[in-house]
Structure formats: C-alpha cells, structure tokens
N, CA, C and O atoms as CSV, one atom per row, in Angstrom:
chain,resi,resn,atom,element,x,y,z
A,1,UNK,N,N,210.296,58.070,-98.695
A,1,UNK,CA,C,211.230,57.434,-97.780
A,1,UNK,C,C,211.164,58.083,-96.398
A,1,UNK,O,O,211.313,57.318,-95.445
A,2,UNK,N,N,210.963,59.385,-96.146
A,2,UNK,CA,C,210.975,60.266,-95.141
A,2,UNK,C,C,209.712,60.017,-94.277
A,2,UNK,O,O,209.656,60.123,-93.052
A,3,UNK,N,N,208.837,59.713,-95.009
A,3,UNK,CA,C,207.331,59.385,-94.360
A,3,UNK,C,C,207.680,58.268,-93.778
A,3,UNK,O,O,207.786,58.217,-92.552
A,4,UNK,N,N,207.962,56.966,-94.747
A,4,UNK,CA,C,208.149,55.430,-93.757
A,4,UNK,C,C,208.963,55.452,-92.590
A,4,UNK,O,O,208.670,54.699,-91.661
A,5,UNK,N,N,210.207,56.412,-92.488
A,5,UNK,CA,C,211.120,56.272,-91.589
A,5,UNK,C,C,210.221,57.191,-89.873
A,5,UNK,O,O,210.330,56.831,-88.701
A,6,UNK,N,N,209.563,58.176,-90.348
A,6,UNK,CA,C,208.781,58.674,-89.730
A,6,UNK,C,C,207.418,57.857,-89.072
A,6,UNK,O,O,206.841,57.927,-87.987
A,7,UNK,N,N,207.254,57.192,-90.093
A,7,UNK,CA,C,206.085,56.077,-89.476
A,7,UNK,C,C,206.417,54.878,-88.936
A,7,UNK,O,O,205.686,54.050,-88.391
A,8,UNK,N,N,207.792,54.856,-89.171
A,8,UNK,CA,C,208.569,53.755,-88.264
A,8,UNK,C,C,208.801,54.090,-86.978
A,8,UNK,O,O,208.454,53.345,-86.061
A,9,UNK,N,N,209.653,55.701,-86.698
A,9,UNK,CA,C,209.607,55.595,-85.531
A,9,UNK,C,C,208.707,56.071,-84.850
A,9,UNK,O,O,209.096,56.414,-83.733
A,10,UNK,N,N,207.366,56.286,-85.108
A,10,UNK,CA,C,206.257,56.369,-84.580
A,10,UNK,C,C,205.661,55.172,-83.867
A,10,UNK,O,O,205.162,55.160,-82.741
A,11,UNK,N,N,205.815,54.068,-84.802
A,11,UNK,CA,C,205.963,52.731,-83.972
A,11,UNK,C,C,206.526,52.299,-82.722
A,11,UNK,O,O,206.068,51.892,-81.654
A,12,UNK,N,N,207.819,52.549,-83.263
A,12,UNK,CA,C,208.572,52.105,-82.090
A,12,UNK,C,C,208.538,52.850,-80.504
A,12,UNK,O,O,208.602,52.512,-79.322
A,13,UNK,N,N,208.401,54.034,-81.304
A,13,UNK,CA,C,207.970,54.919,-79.835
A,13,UNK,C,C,206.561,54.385,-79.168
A,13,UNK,O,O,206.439,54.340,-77.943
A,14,UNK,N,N,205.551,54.001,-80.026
A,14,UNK,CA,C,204.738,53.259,-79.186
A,14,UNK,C,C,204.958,51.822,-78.752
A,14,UNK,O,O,204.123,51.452,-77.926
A,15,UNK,N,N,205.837,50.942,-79.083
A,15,UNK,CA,C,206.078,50.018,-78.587
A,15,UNK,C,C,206.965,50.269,-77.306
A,15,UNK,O,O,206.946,49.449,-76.388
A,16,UNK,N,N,207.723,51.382,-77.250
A,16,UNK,CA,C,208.548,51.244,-76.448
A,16,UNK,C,C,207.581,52.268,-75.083
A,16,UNK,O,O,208.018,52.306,-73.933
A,17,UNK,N,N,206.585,52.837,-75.396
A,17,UNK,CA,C,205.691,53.163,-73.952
A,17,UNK,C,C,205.141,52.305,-73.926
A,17,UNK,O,O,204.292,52.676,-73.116
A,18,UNK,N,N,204.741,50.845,-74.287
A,18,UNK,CA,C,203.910,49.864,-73.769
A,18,UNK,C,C,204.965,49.136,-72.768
A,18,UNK,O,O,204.793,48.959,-71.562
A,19,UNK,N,N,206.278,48.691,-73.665
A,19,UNK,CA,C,206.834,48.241,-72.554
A,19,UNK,C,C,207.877,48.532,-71.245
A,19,UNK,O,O,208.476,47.908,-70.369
A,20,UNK,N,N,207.710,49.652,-71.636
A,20,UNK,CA,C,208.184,50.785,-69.936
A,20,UNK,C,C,206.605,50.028,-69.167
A,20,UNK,O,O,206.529,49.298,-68.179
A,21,UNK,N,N,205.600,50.498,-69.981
A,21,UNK,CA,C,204.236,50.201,-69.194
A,21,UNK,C,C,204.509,49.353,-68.361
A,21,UNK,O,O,204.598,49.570,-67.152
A,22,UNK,N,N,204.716,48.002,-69.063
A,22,UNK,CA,C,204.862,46.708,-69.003
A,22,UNK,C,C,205.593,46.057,-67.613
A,22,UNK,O,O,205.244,45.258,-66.745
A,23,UNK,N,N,206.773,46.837,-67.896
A,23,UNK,CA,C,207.766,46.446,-67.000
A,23,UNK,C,C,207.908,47.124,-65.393
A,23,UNK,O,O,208.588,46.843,-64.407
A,24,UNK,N,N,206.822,48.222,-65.734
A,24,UNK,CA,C,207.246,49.030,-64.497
A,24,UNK,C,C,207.087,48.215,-62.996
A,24,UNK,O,O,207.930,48.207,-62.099
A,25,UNK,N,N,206.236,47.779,-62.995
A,25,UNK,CA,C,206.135,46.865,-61.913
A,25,UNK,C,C,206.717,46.161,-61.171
A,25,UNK,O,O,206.963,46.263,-59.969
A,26,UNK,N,N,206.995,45.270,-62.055
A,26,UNK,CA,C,208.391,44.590,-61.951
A,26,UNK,C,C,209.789,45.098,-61.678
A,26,UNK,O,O,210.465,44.458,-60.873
A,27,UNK,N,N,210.115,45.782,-62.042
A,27,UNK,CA,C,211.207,46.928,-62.146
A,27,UNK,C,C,211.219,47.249,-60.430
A,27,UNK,O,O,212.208,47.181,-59.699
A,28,UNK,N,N,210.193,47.516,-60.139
A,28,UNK,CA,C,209.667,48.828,-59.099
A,28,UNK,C,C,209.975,47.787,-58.045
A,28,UNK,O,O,210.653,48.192,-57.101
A,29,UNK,N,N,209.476,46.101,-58.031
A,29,UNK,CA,C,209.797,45.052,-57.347
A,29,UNK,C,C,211.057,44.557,-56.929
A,29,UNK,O,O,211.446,44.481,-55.764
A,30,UNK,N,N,211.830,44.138,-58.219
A,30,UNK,CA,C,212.936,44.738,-57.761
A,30,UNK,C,C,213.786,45.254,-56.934
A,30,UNK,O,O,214.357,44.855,-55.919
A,31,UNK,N,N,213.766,46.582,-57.777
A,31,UNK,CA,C,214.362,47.827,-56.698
A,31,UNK,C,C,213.905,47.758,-55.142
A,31,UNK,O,O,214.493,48.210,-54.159
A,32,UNK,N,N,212.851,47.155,-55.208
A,32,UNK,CA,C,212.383,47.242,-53.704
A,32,UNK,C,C,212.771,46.334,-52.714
A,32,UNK,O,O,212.832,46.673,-51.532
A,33,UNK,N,N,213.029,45.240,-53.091
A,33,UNK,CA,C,213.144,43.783,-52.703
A,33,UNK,C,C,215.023,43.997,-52.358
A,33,UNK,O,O,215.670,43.828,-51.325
A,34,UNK,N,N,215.461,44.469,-53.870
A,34,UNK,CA,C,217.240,44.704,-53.060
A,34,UNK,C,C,217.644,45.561,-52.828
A,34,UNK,O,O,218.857,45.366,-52.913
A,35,UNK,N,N,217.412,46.896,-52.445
A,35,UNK,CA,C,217.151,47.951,-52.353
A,35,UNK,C,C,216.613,48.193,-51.185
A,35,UNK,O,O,216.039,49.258,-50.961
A,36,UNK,N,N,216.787,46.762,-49.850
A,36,UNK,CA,C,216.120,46.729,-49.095
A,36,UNK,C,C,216.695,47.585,-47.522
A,36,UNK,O,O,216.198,47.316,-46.429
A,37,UNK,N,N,217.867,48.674,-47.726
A,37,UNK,CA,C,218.155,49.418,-46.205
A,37,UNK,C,C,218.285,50.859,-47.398
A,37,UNK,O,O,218.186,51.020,-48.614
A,38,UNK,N,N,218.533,51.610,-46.317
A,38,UNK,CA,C,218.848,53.107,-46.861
A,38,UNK,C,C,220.220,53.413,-47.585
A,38,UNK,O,O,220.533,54.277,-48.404
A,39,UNK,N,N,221.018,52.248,-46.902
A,39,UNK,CA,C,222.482,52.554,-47.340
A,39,UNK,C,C,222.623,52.065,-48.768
A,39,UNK,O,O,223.267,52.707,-49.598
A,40,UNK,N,N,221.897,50.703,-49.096
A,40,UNK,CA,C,222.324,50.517,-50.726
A,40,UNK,C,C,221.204,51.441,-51.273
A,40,UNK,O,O,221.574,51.796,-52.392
A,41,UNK,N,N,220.008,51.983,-50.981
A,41,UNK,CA,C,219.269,53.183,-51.903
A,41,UNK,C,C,220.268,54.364,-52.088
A,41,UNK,O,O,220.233,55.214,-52.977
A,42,UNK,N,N,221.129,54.254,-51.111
A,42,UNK,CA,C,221.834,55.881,-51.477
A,42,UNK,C,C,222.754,55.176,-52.122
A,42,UNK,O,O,222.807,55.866,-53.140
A,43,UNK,N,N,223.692,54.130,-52.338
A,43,UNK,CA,C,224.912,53.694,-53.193
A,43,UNK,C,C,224.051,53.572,-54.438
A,43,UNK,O,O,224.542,54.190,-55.383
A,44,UNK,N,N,223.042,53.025,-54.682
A,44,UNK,CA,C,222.678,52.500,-55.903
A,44,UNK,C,C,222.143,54.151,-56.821
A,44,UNK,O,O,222.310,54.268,-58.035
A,45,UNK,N,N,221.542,55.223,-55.987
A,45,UNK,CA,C,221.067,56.700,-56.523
A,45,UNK,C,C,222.372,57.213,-56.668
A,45,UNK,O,O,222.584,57.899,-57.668
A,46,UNK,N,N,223.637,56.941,-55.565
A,46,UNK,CA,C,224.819,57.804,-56.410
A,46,UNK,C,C,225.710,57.191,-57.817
A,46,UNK,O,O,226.547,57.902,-58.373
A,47,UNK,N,N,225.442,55.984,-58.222
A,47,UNK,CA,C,225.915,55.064,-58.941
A,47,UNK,C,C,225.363,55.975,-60.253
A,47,UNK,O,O,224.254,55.712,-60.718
A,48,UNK,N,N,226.213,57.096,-60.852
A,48,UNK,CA,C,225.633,57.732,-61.851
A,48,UNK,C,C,226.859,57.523,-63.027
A,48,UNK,O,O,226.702,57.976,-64.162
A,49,UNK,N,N,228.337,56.644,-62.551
A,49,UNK,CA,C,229.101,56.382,-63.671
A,49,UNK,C,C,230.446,57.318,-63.474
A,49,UNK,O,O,231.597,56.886,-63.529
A,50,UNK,N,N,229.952,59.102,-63.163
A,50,UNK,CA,C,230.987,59.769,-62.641
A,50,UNK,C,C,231.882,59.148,-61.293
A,50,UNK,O,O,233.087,58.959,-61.125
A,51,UNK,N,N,230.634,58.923,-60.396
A,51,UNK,CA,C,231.524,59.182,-58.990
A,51,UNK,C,C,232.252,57.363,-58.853
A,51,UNK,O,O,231.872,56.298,-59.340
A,52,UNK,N,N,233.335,57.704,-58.021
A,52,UNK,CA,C,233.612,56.034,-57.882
A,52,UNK,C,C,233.139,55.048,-56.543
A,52,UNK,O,O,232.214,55.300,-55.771
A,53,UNK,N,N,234.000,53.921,-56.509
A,53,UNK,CA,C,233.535,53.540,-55.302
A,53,UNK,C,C,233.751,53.927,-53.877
A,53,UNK,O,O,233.062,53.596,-52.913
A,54,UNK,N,N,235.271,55.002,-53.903
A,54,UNK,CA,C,235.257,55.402,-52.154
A,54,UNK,C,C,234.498,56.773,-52.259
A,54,UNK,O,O,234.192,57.282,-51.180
A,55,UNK,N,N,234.156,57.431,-53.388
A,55,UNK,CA,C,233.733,58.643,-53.069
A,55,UNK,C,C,232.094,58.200,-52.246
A,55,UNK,O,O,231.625,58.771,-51.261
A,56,UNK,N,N,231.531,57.143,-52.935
A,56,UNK,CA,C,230.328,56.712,-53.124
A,56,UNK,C,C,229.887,55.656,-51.598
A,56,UNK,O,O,228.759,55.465,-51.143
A,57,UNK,N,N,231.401,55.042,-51.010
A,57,UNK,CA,C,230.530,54.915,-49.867
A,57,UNK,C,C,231.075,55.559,-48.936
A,57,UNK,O,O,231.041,55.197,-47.760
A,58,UNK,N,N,231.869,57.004,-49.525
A,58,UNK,CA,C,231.911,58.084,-47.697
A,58,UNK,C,C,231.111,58.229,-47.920
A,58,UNK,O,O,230.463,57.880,-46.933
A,59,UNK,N,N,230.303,58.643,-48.817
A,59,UNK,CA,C,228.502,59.288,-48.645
A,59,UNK,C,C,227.904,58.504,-47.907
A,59,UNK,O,O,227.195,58.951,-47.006
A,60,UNK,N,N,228.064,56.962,-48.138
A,60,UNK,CA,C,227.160,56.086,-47.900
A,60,UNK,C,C,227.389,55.156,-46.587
A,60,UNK,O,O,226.724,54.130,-46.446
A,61,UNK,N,N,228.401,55.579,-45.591
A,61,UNK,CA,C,229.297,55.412,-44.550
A,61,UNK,C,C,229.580,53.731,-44.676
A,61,UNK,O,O,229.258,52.888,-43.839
A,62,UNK,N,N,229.962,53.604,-45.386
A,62,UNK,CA,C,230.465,52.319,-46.009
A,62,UNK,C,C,232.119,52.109,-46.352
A,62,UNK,O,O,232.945,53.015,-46.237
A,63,UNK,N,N,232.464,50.576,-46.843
A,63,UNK,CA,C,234.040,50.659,-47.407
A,63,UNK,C,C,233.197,50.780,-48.780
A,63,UNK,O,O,231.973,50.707,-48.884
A,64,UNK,N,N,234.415,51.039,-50.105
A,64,UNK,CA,C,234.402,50.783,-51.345
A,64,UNK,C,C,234.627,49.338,-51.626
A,64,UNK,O,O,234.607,48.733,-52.698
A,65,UNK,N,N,234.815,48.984,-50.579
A,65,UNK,CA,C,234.589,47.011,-51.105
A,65,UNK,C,C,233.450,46.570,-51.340
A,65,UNK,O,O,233.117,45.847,-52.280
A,66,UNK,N,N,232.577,47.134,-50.202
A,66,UNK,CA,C,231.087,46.450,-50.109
A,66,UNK,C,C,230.387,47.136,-51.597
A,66,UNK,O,O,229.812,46.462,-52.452
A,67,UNK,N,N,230.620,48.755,-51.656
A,67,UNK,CA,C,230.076,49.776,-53.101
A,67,UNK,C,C,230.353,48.467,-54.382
A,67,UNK,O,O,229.429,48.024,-55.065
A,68,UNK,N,N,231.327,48.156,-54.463
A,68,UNK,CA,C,232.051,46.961,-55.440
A,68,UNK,C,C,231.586,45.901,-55.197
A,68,UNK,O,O,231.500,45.174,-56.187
A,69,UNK,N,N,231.262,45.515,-54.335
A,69,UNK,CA,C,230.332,43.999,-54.350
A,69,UNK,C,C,228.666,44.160,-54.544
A,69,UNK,O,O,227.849,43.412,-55.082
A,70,UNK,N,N,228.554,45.151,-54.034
A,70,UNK,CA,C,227.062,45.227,-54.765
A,70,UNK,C,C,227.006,45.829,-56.138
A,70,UNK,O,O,225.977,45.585,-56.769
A,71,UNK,N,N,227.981,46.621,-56.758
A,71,UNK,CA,C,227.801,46.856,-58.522
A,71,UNK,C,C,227.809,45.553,-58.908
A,71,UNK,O,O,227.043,45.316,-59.842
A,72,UNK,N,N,228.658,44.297,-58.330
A,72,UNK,CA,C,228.745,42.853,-59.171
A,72,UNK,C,C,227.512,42.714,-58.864
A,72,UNK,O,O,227.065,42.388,-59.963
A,73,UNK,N,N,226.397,42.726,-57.975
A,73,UNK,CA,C,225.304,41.997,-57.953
A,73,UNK,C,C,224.345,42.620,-58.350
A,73,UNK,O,O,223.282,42.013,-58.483
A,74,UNK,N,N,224.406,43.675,-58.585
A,74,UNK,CA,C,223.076,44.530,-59.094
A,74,UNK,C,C,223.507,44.601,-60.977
A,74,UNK,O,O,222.503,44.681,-61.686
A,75,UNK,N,N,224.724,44.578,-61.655
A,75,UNK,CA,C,225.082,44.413,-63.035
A,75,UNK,C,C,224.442,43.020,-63.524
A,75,UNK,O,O,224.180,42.901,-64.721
A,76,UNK,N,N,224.143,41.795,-62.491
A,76,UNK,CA,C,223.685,40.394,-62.729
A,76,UNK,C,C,222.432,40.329,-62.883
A,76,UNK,O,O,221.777,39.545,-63.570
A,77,UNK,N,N,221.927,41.629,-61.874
A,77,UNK,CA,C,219.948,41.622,-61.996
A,77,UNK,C,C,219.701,43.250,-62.968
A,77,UNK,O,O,218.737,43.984,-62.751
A,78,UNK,N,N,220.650,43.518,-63.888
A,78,UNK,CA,C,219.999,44.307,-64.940
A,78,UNK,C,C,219.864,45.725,-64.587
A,78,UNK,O,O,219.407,46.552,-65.376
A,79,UNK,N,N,220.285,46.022,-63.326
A,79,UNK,CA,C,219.966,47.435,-62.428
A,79,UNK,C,C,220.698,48.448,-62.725
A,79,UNK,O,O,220.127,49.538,-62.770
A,80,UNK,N,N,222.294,48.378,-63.037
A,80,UNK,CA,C,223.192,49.110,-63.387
A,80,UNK,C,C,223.934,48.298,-64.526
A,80,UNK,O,O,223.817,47.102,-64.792
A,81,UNK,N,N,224.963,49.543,-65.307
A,81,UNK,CA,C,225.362,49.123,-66.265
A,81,UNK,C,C,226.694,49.308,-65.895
A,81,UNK,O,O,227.088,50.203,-65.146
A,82,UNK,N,N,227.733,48.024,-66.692
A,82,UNK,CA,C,229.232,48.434,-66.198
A,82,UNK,C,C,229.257,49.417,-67.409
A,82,UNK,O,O,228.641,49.469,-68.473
A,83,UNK,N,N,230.716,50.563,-66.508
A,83,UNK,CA,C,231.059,51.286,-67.874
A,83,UNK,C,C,232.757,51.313,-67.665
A,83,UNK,O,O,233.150,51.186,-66.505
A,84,UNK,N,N,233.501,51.431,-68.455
A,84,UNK,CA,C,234.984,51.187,-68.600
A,84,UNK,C,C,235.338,53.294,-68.460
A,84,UNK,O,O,234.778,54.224,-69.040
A,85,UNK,N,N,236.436,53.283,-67.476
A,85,UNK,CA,C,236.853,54.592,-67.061
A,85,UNK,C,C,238.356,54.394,-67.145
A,85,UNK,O,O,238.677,53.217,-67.311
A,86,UNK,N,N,239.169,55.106,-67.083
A,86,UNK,CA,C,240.519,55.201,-66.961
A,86,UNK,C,C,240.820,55.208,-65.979
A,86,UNK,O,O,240.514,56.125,-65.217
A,87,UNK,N,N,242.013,53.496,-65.388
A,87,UNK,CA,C,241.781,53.028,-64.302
A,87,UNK,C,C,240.952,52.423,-63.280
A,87,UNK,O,O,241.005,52.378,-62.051
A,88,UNK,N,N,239.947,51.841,-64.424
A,88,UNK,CA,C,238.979,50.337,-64.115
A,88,UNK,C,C,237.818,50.567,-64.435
A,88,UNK,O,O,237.685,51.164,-65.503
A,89,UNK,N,N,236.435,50.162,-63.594
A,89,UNK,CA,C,235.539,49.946,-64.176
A,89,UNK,C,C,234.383,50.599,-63.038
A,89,UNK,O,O,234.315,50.057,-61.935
A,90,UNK,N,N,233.407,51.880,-63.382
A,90,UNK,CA,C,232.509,51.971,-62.538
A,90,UNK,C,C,231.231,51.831,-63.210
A,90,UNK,O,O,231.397,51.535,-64.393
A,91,UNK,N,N,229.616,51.977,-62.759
A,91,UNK,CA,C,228.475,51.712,-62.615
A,91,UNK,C,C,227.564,52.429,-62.679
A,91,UNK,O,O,227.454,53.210,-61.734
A,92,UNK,N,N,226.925,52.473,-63.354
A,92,UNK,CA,C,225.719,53.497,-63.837
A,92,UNK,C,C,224.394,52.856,-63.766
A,92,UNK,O,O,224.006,52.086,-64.644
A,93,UNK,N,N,223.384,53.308,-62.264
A,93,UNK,CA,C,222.075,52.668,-62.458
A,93,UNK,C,C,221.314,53.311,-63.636
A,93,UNK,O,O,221.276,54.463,-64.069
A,94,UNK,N,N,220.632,51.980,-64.051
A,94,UNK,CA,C,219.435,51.898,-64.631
A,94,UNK,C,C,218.242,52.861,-64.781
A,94,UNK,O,O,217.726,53.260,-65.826
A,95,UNK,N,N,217.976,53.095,-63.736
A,95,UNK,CA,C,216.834,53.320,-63.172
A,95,UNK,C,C,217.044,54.850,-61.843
A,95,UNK,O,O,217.768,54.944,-60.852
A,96,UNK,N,N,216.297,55.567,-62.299
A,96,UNK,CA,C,216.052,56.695,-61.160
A,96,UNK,C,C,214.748,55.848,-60.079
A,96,UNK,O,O,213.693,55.219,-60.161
A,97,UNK,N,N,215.471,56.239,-59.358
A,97,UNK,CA,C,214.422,55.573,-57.749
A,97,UNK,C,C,213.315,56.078,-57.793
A,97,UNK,O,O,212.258,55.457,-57.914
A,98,UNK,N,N,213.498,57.713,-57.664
A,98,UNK,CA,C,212.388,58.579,-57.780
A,98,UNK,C,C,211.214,58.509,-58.736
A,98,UNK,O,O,210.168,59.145,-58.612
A,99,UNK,N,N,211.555,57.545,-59.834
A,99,UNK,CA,C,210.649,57.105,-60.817
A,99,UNK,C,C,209.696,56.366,-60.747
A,99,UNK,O,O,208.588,56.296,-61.278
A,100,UNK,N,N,210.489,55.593,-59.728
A,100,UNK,CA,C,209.386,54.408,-58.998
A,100,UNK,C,C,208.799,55.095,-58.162
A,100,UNK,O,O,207.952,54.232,-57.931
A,101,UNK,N,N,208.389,56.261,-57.219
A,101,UNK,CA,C,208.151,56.422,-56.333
A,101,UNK,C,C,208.812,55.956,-54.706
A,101,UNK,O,O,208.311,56.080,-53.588
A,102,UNK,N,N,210.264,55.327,-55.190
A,102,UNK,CA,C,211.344,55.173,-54.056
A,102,UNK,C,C,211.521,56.472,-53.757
A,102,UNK,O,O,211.386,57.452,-54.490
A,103,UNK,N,N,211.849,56.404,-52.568
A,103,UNK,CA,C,212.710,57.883,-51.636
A,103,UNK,C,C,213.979,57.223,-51.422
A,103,UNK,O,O,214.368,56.091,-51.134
A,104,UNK,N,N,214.646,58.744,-51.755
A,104,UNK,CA,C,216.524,58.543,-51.760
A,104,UNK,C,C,216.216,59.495,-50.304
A,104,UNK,O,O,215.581,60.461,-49.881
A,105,UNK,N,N,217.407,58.179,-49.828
A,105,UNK,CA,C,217.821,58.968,-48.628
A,105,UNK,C,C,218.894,60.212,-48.955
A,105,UNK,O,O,219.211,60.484,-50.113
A,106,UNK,N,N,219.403,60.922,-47.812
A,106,UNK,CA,C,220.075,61.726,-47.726
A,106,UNK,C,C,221.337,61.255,-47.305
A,106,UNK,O,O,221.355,60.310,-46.516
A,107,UNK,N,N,222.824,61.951,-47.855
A,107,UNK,CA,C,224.150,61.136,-47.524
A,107,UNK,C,C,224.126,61.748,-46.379
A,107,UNK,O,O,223.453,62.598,-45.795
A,108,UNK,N,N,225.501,60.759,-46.128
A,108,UNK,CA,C,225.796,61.080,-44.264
A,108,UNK,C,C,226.590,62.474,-44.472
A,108,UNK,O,O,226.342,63.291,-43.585
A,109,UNK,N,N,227.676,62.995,-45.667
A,109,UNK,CA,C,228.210,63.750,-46.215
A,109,UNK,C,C,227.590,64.942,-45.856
A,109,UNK,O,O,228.023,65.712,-44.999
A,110,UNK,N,N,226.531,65.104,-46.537
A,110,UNK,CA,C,225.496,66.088,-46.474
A,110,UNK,C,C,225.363,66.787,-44.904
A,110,UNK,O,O,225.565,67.938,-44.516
A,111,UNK,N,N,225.158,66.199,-44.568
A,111,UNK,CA,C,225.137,66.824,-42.895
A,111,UNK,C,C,226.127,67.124,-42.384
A,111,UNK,O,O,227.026,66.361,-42.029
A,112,UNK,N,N,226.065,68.721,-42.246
A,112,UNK,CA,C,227.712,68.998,-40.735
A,112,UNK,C,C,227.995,67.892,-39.797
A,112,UNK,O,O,227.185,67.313,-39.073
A,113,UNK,N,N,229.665,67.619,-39.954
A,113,UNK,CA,C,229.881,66.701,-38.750
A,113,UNK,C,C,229.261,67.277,-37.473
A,113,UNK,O,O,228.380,66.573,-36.981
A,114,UNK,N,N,229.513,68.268,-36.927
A,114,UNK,CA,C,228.288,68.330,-35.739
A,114,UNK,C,C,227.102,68.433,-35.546
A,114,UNK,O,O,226.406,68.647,-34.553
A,115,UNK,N,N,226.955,68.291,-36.404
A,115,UNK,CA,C,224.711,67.680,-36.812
A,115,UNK,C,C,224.762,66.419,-37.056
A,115,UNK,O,O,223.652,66.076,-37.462
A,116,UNK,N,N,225.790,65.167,-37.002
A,116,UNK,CA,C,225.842,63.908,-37.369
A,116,UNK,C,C,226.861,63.512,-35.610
A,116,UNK,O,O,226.707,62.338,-35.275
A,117,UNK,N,N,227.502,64.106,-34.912
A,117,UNK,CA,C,227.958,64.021,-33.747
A,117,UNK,C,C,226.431,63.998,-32.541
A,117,UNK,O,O,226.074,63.288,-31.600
A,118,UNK,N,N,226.095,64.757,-32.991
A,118,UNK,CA,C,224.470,65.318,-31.969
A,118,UNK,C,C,223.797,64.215,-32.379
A,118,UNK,O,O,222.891,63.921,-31.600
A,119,UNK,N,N,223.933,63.309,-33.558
A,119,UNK,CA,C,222.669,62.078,-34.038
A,119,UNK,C,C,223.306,60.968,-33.322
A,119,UNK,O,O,222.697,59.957,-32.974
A,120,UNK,N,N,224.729,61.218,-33.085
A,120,UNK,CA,C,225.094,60.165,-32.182
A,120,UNK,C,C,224.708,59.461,-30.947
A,120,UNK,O,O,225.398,58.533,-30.523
C-alpha cells in the first residue's frame, strides 16, 4: 500500500511540473498585460493576505478604494485569492512576480520623506 501511494505521488508531482511548465507563459502574459504601471506591480506584490487595503496603498500612494477595486478584478482573472479575515475580506496573490522574471518596484514608504520631497 505504501509503495502505490508513493508511486502515486510520484505521478502527480510529475504532472504537476508539466503543468507549471505549461502554464508559465501564459501566466507571465498575464501578469504583464495587467500589471501594466508600477503602482498595481507593487499593490498586487504586497497583496500577501496579511496586510490590508490602506496599509497597501500608502505604500502604493494610492486610496484603499482603487487597492479594492483591483482585488475584484484580479480575483476574476485567477491572480489572487479572496481570503475571509476578521472584519472583511483581503487578497492573497497567486503568483510571485519575481518568478516570472517581473521587477517589483520599490514602495513610496520605503524612502525618507526627504528623499521623496527632493524626487519632487
């Protein structure tokens, strides 16, 4: 019994690197196509499920309305997953960018306000 279950998931593990194979492309298309300014690459890379939507667009110098209108549209194309939190509902991408060979920008956060005053 220990052998079949073993040779089962030996299977499946190879079915399931054919179709990562498979899909990467596509995937990578995607991400690229809506994923198309710096500001939703950094909302969609902080979209890890912890953080919410205003933490996610001070990073991303955004409102949490727009963070919330793009989880509805990226949950429709398969990109992120809803997840249920105490006191509503946040978003967990799919997909690491960096996997594809996307570059995550850097938050606006990240930078001293007077190193983001001087970019002014």
């Amino acid at each position: 019994m220990s052998n079949q279950i073993n040779e089962q998931t030996q299977i499946l593990r190879e079915i399931l690197k054919w179709i990562r194979f498979a899909g990467a492309k596509e995937v990578k298309g995607i991400l690229i196509s809506t994923l198309d300014t710096d500001q939703k690459k950094l909302m969609y890379h902080l979209s890890d499920g912890e953080k919410g939507s205003v933490e996610i667009a001070n990073a991303a110098n955004t409102s949490d309305r727009t963070v919330r209108r793009y989880w509805e549209s990226w949950v429709r194309l398969g990109i992120v997953e809803s997840m249920k939190v105490r006191g509503g509902e946040r978003y967990k991408k799919t997909f690491n960018l960096e996997d594809f060979g996307i570059e995550v920008p850097e938050t606006t956060e990240a930078k001293p306000k007077v190193e983001r005053a001087q970019q002014a």
